[in-house]
DSSP file (Angstrom, degrees, kcal/mol; ACC not computed):
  #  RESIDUE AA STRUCTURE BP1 BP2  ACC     N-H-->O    O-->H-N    N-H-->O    O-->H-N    TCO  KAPPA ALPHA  PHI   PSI    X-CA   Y-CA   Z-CA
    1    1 A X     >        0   0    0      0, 0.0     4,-2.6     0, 0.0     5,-0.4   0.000 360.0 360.0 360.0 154.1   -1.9   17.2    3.1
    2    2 A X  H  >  +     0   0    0      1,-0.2     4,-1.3     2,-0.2    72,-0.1   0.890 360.0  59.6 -66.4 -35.5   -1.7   13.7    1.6
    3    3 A X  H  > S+     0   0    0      1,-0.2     4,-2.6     2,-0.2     5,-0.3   0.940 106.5  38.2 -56.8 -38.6    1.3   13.1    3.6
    4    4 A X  H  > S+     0   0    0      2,-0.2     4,-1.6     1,-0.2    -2,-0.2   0.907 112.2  60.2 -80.4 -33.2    0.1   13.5    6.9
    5    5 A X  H  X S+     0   0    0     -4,-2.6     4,-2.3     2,-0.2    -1,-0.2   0.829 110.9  50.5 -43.8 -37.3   -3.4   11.6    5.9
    6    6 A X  H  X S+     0   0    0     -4,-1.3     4,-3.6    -5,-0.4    -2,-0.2   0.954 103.0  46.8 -63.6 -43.9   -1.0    8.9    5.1
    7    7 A X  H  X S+     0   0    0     -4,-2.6     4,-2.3     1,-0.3    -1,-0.2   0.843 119.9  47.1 -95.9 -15.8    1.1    8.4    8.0
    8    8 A X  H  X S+     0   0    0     -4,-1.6     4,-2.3    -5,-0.3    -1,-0.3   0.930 108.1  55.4 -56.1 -35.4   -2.5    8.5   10.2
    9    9 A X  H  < S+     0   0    0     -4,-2.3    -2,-0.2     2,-0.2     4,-0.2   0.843 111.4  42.0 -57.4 -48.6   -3.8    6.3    7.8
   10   10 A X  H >< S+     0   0    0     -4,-3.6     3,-3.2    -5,-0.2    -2,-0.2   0.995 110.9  54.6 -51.7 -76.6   -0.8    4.0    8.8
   11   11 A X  H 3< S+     0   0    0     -4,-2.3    -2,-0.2     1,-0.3    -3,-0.1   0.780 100.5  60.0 -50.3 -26.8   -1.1    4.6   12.5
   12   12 A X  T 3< S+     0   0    0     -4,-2.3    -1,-0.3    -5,-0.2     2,-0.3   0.552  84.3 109.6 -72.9   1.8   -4.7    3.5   12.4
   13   13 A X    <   -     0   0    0     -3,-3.2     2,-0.2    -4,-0.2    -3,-0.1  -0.481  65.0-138.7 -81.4 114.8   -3.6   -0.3   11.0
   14   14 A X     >  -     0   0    0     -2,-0.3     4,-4.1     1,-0.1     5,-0.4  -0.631  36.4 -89.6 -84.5 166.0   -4.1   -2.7   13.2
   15   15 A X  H  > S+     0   0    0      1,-0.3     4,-1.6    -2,-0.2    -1,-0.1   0.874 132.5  38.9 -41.7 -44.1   -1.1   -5.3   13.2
   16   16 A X  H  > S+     0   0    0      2,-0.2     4,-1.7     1,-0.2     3,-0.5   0.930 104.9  59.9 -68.1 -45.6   -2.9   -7.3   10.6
   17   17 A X  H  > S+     0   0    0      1,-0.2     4,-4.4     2,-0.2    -1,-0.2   0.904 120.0  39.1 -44.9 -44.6   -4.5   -4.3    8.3
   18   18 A X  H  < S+     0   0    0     -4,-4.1    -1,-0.2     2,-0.1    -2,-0.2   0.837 102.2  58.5 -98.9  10.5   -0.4   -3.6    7.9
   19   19 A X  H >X S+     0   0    0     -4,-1.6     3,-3.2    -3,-0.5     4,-1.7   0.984 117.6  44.5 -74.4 -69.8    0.8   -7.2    7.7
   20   20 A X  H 3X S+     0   0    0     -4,-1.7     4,-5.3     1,-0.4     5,-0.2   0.856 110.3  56.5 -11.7 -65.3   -2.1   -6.7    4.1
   21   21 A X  H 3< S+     0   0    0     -4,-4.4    -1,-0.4    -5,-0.2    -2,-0.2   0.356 104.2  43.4 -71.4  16.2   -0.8   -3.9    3.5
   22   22 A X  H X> S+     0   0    0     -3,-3.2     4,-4.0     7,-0.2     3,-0.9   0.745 115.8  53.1-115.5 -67.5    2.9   -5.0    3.0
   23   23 A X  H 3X S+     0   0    0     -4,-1.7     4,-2.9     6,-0.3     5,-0.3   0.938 103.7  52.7 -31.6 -71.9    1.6   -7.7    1.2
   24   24 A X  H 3< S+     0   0    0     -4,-5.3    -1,-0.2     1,-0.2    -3,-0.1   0.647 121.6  32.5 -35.3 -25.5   -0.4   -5.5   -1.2
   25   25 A X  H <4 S+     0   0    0     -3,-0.9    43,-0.4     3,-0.3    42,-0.4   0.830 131.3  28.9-109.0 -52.8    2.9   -3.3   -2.0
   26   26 A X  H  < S-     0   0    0     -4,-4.0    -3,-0.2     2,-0.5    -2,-0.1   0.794  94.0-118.0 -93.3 -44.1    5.4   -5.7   -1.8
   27   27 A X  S  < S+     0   0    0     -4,-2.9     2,-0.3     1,-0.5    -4,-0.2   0.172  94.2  84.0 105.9 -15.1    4.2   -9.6   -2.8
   28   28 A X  S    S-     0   0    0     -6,-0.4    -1,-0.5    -5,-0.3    -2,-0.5  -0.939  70.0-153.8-125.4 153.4    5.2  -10.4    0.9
   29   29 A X  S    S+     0   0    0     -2,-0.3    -6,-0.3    -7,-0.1    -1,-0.2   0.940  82.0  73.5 -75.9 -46.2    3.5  -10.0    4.1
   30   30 A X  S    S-     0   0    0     -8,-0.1     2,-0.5     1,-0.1    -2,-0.1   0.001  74.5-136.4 -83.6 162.7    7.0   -9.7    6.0
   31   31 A X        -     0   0    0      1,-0.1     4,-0.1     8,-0.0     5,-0.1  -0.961  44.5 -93.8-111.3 129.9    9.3   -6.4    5.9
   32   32 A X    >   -     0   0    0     -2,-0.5     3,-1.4     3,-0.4     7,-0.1  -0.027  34.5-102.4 -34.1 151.9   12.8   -7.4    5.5
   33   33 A X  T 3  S+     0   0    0      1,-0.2    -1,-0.1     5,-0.1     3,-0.1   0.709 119.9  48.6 -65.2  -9.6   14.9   -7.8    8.6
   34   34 A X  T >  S-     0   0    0      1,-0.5     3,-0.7     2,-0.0    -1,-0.2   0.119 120.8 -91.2-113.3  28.0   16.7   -4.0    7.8
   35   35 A X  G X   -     0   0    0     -3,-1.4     3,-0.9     1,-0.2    -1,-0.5  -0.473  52.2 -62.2 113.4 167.7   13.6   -2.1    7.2
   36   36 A X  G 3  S+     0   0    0      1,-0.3    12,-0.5     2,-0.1    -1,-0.2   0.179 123.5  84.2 -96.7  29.5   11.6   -1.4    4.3
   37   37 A X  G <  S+     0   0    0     -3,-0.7    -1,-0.3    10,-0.1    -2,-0.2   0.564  92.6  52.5 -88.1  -8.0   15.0    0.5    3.3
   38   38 A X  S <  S+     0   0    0     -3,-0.9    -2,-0.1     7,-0.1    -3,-0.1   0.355  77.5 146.9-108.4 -13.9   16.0   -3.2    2.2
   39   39 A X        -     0   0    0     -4,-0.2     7,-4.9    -7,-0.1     2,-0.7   0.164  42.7-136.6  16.1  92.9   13.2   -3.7    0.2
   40   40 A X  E     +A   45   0A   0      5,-0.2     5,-0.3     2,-0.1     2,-0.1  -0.774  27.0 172.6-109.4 128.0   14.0   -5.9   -2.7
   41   41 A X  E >   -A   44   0A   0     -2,-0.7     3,-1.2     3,-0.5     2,-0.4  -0.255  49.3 -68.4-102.8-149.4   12.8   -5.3   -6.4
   42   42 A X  T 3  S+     0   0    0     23,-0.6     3,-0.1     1,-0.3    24,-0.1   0.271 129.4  19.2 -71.5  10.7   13.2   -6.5   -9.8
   43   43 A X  T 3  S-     0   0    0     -2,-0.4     2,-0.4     1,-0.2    -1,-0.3  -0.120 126.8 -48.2-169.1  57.1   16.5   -5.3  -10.1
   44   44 A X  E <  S-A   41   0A   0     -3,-1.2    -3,-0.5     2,-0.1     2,-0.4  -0.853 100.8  -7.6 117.8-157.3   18.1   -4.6   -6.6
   45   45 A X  E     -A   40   0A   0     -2,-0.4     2,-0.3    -5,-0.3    -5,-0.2  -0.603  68.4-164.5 -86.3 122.8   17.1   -2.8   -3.4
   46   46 A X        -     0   0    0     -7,-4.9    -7,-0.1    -2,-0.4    -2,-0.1  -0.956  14.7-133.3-127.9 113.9   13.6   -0.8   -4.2
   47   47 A X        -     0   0    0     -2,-0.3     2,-0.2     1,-0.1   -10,-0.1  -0.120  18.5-112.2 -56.3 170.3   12.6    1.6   -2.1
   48   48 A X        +     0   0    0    -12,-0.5     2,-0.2    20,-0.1    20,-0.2  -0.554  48.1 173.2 -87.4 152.6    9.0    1.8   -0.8
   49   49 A X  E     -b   68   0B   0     18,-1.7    20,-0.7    -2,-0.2     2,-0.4  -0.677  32.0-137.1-176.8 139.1    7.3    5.5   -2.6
   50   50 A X  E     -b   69   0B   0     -2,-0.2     2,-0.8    18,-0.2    20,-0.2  -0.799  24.8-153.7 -84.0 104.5    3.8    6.7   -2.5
   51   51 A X  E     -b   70   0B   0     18,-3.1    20,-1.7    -2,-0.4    -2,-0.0  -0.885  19.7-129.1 -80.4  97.8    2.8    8.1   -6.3
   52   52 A X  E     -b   71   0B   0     -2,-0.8     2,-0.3    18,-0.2    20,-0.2  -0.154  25.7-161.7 -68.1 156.6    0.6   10.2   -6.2
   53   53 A X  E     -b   72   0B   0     18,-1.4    20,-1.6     2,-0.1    -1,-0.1  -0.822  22.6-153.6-116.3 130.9   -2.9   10.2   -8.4
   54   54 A X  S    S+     0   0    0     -2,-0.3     2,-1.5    18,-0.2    18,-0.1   0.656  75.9  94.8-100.3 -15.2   -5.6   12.6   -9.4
   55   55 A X    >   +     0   0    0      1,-0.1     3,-0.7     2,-0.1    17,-0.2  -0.567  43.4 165.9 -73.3  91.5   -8.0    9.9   -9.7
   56   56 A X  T 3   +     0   0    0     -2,-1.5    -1,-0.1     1,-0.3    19,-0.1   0.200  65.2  61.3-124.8  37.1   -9.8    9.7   -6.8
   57   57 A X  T 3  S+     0   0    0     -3,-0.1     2,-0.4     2,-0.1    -1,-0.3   0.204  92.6  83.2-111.2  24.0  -12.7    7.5   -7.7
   58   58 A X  S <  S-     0   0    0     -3,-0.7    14,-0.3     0, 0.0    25,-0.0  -0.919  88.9-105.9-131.1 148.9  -10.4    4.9   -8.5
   59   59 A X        -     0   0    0     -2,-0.4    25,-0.1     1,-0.1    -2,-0.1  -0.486  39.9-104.7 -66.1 140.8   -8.9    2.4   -5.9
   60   60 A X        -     0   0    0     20,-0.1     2,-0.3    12,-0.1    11,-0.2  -0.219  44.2-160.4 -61.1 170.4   -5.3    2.8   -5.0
   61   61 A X  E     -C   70   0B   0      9,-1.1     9,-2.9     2,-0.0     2,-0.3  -0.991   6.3-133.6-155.7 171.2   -2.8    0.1   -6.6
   62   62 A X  E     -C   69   0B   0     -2,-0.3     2,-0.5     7,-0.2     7,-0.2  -0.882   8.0-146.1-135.1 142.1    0.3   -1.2   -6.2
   63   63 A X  E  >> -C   68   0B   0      5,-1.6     5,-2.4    -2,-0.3     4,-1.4  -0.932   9.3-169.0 -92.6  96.5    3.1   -2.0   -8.1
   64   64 A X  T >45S+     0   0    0     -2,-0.5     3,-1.1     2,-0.2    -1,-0.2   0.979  86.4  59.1 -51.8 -70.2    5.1   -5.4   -6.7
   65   65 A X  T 345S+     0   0    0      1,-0.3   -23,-0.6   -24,-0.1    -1,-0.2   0.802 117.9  26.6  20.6-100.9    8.0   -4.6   -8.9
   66   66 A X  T 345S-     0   0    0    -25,-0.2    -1,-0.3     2,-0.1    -2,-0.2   0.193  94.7-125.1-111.9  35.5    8.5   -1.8   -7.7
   67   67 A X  T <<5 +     0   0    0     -4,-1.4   -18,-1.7    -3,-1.1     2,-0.6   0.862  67.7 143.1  76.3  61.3    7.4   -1.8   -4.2
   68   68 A X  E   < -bC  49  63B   0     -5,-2.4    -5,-1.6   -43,-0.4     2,-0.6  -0.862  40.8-154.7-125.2 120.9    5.2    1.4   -5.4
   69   69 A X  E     -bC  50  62B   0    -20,-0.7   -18,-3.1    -2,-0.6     2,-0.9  -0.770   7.6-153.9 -90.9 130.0    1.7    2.5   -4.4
   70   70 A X  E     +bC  51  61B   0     -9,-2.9    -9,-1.1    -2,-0.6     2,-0.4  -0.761  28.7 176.6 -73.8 109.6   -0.2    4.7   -6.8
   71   71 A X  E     -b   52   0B   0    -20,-1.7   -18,-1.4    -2,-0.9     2,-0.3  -0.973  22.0-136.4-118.1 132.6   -2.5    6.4   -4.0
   72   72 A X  E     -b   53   0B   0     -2,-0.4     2,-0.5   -14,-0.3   -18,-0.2  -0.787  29.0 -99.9 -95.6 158.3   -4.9    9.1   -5.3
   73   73 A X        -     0   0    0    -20,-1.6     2,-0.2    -2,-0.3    -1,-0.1  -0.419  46.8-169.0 -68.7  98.6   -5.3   12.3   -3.4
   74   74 A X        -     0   0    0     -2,-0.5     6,-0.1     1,-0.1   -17,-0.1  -0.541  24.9-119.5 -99.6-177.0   -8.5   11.4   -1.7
   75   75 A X  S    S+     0   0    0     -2,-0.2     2,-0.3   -19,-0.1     3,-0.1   0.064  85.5  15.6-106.7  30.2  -10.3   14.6    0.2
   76   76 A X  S >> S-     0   0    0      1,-0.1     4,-3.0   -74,-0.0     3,-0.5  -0.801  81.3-103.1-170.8 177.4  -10.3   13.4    3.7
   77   77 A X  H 3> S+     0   0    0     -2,-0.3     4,-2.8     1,-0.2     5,-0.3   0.856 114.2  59.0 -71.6 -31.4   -8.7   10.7    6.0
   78   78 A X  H 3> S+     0   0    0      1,-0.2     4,-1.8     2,-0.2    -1,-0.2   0.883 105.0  45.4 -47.6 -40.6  -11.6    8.6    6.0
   79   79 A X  H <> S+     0   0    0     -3,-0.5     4,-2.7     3,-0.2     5,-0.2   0.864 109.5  51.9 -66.4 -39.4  -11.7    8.2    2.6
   80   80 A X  H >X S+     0   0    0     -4,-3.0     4,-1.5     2,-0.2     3,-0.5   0.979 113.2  45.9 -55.3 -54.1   -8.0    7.4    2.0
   81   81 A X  H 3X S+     0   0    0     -4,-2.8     4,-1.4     1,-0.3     5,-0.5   0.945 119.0  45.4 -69.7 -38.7   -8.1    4.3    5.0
   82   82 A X  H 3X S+     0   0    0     -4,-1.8     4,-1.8    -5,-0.3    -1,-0.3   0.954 112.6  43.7 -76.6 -32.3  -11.3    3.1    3.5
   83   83 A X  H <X S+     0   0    0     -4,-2.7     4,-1.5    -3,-0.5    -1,-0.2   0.892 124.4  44.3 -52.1 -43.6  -10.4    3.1   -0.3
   84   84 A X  H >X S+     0   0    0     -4,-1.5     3,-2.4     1,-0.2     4,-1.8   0.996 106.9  50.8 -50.7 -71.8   -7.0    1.6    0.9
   85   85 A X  H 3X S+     0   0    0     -4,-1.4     4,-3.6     1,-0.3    -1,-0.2   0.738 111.1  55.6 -35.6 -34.2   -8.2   -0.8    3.2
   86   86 A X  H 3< S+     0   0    0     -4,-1.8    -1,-0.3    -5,-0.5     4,-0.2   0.872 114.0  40.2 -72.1 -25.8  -10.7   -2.1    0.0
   87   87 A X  H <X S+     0   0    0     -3,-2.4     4,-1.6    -4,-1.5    -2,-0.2   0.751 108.5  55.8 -86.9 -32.7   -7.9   -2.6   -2.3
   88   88 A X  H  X S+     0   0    0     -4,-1.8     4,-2.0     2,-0.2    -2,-0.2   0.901 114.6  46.7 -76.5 -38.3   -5.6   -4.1    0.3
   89   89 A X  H  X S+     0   0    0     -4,-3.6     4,-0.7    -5,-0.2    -2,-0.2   0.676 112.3  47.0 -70.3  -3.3   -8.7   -6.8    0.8
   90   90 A X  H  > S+     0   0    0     -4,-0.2     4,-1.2    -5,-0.2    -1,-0.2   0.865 108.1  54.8 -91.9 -38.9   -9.3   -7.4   -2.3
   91   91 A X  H  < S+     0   0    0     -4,-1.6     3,-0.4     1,-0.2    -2,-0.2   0.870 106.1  50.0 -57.3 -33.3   -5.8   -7.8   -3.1
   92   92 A X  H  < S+     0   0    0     -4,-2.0    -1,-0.2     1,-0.2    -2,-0.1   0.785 100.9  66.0 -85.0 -11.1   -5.1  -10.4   -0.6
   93   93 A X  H  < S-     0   0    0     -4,-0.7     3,-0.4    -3,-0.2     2,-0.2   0.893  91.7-162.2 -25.9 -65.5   -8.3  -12.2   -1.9
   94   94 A X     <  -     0   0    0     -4,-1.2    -1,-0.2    -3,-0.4    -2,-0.0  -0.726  46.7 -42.5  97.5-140.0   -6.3  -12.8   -5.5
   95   95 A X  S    S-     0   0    0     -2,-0.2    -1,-0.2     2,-0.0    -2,-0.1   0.584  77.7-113.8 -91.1 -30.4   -8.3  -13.8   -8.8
   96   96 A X        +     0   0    0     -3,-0.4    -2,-0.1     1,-0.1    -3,-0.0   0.466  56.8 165.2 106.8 -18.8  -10.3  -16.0   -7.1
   97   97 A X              0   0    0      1,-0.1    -1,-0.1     0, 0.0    -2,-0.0  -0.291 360.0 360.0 -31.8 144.1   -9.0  -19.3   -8.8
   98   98 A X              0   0    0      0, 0.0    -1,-0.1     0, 0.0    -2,-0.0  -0.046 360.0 360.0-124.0 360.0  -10.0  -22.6   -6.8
């Protein structure tokens, strides 16, 4: 199931892969001190939530906002951590501006 692909997909992040990934979801590398239940968006406290996707040739993507990943349902755990992992490096990359 896409949950349980997820929370391995988590457990396989090294400290830095989820410090990225935080970033990628949120706009900050750090998790608030009470959790990501404290999670602030554009209008309050946003919780973190996984939307799932049927598109699964397309990179997941994140909403800052609203501290939301679009993740599509990819067909094994390999694929999800590497499709993530490309989108979370790319993100922290930026546009590329100099």
């Amino acid at each position: 199931s896409t949950q349980s692909t997820w929370g391995k997909v988590m457990d396989a992040m090294s400290k830095e892969e989820r410090s990225l990934f935080t970033q990628f979801i949120t706009g900050s590398s750090k998790v608030p001190l009470g959790g990501f239940k404290e999670l602030q968006g554009m209008h309050g406290i946003q919780r973190f939530n996984i939307q799932r996707t049927a598109e699964i040739t397309r990179l997941p993507s994140a909403h800052t906002c609203f501290n939301q990943l679009d993740l599509p349902e990819y067909t094994s755990f390999e694929m999800t951590r590497d499709m993530l992992m490309k989108a979370v490096t790319m993100g922290s990359l930026g546009f590329g501006f100099v």
